[in-house]
C-alpha atoms as a printed R data frame, in Angstrom:
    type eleno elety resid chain resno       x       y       z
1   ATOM     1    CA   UNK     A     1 -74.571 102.344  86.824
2   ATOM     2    CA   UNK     A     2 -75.340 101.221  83.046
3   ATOM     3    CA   UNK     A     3 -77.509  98.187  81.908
4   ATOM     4    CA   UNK     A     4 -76.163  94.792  82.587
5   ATOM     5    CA   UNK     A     5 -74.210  93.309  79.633
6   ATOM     6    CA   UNK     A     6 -75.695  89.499  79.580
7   ATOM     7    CA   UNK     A     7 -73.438  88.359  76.541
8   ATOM     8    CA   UNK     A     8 -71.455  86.504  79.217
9   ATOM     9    CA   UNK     A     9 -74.309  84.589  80.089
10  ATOM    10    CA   UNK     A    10 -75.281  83.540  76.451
11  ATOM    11    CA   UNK     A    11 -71.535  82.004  76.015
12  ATOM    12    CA   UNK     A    12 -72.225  79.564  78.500
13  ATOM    13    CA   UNK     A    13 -74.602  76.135  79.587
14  ATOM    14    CA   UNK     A    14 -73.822  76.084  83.235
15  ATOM    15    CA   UNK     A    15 -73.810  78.910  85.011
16  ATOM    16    CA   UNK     A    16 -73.161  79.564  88.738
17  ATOM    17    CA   UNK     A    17 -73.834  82.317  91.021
18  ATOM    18    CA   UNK     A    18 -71.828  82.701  94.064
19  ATOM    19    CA   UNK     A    19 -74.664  84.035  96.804
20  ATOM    20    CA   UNK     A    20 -73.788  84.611 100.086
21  ATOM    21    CA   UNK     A    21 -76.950  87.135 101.579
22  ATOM    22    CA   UNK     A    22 -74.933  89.589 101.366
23  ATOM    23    CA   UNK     A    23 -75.605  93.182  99.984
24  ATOM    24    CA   UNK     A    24 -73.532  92.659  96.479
25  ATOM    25    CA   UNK     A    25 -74.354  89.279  96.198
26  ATOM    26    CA   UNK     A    26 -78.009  89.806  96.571
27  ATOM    27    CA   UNK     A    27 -78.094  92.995  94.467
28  ATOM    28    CA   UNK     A    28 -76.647  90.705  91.415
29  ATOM    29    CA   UNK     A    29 -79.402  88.061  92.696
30  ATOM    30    CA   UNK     A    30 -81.776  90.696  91.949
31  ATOM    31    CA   UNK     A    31 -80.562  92.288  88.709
32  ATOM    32    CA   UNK     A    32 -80.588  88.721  87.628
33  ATOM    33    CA   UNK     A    33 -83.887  87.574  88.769
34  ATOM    34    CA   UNK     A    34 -85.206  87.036  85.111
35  ATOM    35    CA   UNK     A    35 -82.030  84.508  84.480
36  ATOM    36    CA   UNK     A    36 -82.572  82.354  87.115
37  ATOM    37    CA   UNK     A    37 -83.938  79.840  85.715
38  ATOM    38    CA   UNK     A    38 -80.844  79.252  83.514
39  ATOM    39    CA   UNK     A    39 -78.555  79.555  86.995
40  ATOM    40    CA   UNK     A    40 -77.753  77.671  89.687
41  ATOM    41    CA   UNK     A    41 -77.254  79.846  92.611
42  ATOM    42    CA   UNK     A    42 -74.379  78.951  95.460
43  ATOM    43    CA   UNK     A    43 -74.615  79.557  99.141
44  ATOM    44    CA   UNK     A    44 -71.855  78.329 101.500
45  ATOM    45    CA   UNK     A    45 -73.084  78.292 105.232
46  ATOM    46    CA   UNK     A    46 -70.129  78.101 107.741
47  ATOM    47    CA   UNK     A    47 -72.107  77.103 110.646
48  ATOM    48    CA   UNK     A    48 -71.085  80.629 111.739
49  ATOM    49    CA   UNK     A    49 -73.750  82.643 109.971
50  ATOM    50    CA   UNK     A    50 -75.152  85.609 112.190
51  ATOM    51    CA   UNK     A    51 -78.817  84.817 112.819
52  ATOM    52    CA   UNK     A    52 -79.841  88.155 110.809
53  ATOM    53    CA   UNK     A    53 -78.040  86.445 107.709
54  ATOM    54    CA   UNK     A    54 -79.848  83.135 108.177
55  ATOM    55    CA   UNK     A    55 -82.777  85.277 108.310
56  ATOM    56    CA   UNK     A    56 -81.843  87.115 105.255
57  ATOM    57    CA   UNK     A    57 -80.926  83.763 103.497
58  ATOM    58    CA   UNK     A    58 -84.557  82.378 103.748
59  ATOM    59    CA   UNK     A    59 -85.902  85.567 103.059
60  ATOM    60    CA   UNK     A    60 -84.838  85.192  99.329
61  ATOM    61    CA   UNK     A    61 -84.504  81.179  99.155
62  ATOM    62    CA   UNK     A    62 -88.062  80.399  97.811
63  ATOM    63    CA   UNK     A    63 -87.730  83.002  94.859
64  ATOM    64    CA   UNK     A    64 -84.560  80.681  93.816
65  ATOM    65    CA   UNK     A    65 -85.650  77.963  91.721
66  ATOM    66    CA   UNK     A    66 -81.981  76.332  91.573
67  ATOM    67    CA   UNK     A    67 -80.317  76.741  95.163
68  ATOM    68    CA   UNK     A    68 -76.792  74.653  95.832
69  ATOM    69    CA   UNK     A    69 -76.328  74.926  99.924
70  ATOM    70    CA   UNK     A    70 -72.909  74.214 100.797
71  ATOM    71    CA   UNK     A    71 -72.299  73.435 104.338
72  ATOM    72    CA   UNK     A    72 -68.515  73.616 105.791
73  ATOM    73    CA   UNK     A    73 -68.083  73.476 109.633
74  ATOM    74    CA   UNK     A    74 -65.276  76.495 110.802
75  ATOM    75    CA   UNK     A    75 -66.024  75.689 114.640
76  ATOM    76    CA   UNK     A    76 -64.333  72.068 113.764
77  ATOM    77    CA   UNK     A    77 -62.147  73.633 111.238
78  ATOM    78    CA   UNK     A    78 -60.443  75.877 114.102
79  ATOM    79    CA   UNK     A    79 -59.996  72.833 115.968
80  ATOM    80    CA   UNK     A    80 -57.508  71.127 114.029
81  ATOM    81    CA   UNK     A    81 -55.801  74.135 112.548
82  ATOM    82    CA   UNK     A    82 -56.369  77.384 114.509
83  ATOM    83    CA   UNK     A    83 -58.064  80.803 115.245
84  ATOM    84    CA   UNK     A    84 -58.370  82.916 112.424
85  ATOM    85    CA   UNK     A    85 -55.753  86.528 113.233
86  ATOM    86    CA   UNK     A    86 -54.643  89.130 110.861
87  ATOM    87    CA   UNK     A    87 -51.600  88.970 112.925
88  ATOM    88    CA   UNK     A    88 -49.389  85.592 112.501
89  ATOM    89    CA   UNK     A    89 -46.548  85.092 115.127
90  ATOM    90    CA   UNK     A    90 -43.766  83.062 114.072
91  ATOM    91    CA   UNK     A    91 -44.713  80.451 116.643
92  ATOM    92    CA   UNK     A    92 -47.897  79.867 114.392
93  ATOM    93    CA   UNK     A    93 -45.992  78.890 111.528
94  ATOM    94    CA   UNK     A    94 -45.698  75.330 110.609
95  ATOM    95    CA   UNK     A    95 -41.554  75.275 111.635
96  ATOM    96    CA   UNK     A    96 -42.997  77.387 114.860
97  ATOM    97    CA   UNK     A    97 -45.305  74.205 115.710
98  ATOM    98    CA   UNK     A    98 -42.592  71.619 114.604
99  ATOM    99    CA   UNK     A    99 -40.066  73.209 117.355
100 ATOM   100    CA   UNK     A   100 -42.381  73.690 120.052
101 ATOM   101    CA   UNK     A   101 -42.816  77.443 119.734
102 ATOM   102    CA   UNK     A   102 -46.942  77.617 119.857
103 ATOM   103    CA   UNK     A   103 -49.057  77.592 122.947
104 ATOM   104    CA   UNK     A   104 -52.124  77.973 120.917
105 ATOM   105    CA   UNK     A   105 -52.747  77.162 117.374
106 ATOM   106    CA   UNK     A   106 -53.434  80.280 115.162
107 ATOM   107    CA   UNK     A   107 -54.538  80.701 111.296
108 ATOM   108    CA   UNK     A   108 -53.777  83.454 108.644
109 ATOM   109    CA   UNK     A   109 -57.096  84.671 108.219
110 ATOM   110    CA   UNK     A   110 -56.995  83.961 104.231
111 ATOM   111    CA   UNK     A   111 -56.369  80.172 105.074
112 ATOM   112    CA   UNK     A   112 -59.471  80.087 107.038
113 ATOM   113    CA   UNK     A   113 -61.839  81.961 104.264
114 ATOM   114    CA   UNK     A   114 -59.553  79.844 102.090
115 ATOM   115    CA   UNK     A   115 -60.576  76.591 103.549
116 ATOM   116    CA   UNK     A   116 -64.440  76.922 105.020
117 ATOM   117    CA   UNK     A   117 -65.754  79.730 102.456
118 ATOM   118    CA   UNK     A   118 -63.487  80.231  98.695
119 ATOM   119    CA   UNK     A   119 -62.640  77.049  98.292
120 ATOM   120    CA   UNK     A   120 -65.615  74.706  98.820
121 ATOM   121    CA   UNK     A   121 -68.263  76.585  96.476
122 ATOM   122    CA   UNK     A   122 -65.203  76.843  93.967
123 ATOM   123    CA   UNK     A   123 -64.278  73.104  94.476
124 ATOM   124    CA   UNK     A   124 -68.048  72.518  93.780
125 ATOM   125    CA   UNK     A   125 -68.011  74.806  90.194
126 ATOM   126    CA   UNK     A   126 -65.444  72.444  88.938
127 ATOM   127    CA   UNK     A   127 -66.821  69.336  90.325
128 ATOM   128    CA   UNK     A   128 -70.330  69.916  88.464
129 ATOM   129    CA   UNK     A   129 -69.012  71.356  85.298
130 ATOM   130    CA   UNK     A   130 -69.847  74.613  85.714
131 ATOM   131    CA   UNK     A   131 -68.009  77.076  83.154
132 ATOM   132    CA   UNK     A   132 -69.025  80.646  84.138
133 ATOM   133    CA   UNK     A   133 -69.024  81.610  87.560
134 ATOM   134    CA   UNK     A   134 -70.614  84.966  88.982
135 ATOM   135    CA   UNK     A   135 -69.635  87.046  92.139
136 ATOM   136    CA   UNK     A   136 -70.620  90.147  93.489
137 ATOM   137    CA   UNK     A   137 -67.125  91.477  93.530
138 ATOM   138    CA   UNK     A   138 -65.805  94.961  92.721
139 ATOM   139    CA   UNK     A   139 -63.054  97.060  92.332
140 ATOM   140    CA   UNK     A   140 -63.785  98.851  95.501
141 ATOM   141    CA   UNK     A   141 -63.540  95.881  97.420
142 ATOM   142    CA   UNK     A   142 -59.576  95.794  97.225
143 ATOM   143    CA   UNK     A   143 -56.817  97.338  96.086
144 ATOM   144    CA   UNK     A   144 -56.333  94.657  93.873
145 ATOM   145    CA   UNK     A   145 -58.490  91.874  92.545
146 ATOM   146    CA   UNK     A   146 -56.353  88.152  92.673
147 ATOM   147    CA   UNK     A   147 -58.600  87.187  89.269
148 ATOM   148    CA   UNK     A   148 -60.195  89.547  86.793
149 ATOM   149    CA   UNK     A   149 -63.738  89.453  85.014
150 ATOM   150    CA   UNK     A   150 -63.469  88.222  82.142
151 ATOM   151    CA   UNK     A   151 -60.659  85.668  82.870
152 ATOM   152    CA   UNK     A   152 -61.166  81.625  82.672
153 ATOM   153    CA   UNK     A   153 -58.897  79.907  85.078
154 ATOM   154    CA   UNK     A   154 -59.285  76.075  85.051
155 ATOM   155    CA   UNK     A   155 -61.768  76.777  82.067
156 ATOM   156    CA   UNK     A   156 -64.387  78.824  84.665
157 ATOM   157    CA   UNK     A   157 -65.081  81.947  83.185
158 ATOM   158    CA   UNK     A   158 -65.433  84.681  85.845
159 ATOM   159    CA   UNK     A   159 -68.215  87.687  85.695
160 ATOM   160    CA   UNK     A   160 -68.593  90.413  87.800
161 ATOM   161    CA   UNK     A   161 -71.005  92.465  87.551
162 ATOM   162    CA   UNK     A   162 -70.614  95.174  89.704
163 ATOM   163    CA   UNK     A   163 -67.069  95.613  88.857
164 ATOM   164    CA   UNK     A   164 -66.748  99.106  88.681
165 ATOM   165    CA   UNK     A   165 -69.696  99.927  91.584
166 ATOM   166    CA   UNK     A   166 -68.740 101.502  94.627
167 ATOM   167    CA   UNK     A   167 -70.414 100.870  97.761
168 ATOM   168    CA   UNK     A   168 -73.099 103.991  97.930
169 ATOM   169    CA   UNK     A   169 -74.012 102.572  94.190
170 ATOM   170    CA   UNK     A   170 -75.060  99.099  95.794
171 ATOM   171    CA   UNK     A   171 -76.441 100.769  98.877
172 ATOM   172    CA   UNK     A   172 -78.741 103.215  96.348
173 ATOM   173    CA   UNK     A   173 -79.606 100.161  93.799
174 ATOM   174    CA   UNK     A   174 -80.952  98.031  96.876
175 ATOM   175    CA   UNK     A   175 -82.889 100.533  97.976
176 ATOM   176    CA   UNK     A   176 -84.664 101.926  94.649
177 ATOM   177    CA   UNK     A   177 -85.838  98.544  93.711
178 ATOM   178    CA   UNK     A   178 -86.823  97.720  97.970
179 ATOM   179    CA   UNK     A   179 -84.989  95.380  98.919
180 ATOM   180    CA   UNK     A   180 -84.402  95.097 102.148
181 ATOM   181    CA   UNK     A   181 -81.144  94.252 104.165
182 ATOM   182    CA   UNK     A   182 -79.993  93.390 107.444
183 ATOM   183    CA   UNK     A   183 -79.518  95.801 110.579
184 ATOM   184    CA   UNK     A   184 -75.900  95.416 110.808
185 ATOM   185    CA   UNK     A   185 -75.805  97.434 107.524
186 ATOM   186    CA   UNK     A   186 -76.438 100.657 109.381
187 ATOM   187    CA   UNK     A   187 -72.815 100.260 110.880
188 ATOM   188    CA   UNK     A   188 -71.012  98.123 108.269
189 ATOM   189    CA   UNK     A   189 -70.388  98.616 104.603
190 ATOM   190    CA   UNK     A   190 -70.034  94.426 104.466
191 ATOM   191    CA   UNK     A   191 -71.473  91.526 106.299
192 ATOM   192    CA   UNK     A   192 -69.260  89.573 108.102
193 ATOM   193    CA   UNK     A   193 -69.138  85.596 106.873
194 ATOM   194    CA   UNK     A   194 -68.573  84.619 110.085
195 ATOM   195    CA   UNK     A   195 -70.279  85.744 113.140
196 ATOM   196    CA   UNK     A   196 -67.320  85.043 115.875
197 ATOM   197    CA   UNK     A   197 -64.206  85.105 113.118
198 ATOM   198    CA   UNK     A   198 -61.503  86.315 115.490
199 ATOM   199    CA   UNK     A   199 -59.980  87.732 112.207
200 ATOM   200    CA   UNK     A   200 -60.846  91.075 109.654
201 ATOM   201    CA   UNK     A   201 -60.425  93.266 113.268
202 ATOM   202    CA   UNK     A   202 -61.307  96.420 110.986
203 ATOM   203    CA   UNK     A   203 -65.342  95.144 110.678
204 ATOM   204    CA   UNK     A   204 -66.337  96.379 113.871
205 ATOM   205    CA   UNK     A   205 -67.818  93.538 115.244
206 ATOM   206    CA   UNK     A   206 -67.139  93.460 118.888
207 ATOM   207    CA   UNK     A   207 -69.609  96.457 119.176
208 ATOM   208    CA   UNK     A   208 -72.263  95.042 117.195
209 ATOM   209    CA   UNK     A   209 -72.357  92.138 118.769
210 ATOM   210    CA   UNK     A   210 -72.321  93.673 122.232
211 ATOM   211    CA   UNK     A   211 -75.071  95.856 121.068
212 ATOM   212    CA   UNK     A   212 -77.372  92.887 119.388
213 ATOM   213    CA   UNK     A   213 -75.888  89.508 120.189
214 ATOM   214    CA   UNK     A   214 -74.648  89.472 123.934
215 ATOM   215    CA   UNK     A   215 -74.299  85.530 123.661
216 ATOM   216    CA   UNK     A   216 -72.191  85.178 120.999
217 ATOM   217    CA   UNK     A   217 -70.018  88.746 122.142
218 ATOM   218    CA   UNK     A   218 -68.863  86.741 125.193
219 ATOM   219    CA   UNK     A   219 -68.102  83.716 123.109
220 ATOM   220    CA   UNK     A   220 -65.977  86.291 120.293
221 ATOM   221    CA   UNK     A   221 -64.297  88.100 123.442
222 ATOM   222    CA   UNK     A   222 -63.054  84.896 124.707
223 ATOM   223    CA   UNK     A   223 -61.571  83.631 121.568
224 ATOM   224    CA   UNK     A   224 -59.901  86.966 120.626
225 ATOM   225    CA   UNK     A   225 -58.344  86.595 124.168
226 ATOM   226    CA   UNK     A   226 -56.822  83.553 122.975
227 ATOM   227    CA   UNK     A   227 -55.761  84.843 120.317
228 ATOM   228    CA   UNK     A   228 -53.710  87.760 122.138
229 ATOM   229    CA   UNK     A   229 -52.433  85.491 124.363
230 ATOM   230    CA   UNK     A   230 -50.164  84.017 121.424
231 ATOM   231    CA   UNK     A   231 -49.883  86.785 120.091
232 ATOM   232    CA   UNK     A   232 -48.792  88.931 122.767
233 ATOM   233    CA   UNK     A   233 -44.976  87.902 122.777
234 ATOM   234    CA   UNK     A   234 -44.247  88.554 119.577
235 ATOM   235    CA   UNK     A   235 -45.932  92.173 119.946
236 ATOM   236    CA   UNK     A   236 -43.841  92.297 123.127
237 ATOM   237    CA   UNK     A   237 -40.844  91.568 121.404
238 ATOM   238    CA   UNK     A   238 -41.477  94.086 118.583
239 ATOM   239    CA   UNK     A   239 -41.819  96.931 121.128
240 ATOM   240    CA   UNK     A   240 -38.790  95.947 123.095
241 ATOM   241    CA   UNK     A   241 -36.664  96.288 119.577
242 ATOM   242    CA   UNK     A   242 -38.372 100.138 118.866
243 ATOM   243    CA   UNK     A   243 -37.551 101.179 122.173
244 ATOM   244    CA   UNK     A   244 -34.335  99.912 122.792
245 ATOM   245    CA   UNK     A   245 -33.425 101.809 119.416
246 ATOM   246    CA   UNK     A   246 -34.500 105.523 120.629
């Protein structure tokens, strides 16, 4: 971990920080606390947010003299286009719905993130002007990043400074300047956006929500049920075509 280069900061009026509560997003909160005042800071709220994030959101809120909420609705945006899976079935497609295929509507899980988290606070940059936009991402976070630091599309220059930080380094920065962070970071390594996202299976959020939130784990079992129900003839399928070619 080195000292923060600001020189992207000093190319540029309007500045935005993408903040989501999150441990990246609030580390570069923090290592940017003495900016502030020259950056308006974005938080999109789903109307999905676990209650420890909401918690963790207005922990941090006052210190932020220029705070841009940005409220999307999933719940209503799953009703007109689908459950979030990692797993599509062709009968989710849009030729699968014009033929009849779908019992239930399902979503690529990118499309939803797409549609209630990315796109809004991005949608918002360009609407106000904004020419340098910050996130919390890094390297570690994927195998490969869609945009790089340093790059401008539609004239928004992007900055991320914790590009080349791995997970332990956030973990060890949050905790030698005390700041504190949800419970659900003693079993995850991210937060997830969405409480009940019947999506990003790998997060292991039917157990943490079954251990802290037995409410909302009923509510995530049942949708995820839905979910396999359309998608359980299609995995069918697939194992009928490996067996029959032992």
């Amino acid at each position: 971990m080195t000292e923060l280069d600001l020189s992207p900061l000093d190319r540029h009026e309007k500045i935005a920080l993408s903040w989501s509560g999150g441990k990246d997003s609030t580390a570069v909160l923090h290592m940017l606390r003495h900016e502030l005042h020259r950056i308006t800071v974005m938080h999109v709220d789903t109307g999905d947010l676990l209650p420890e994030m909401r918690d963790q959101v207005r922990l941090f809120e006052d210190a932020i003299p220029n705070l841009v909420r940005i409220d999307t609705n999933v719940a209503a945006w799953n009703i007109e286009h689908g459950l979030p899976t990692d797993l599509l079935p062709h009968s989710a497609h849009p030729v699968g719905r014009m033929m009849g295929e779908h019992r239930i509507m399902l979503a690529s899980r990118y499309d939803c993130c797409g549609a209630n988290l990315m796109m809004p606070l991005y949608q918002r940059v360009l609407d106000d002007g904004f020419t340098l936009l910050i996130r919390g991402t890094k390297r570690a976070d994927m195998k490969q990043l869609p945009a790089q630091s340093g790059q401008a599309p539609d004239g928004v220059e992007l900055f991320y400074p914790l590009l080349d930080w791995s997970h332990a380094d956030v973990f060890a920065y949050l905790r030698e300047n005390g700041i504190p962070l949800p419970r659900l970071y003693d079993v995850m390594v991210n937060a997830p956006e969405c409480a009940r996202c019947t999506a990003w299976w790998r997060e292991g959020r039917a157990a943490y929500l079954a251990q802290h939130y037995p409410a909302l784990a009923r509510d995530y079992q049942a949708r995820l049920k839905v979910v396999a129900e359309e998608i359980g003839p299609s995995i069918d399928a697939l194992a009928g075509e490996l067996n029959a070619g032992l």
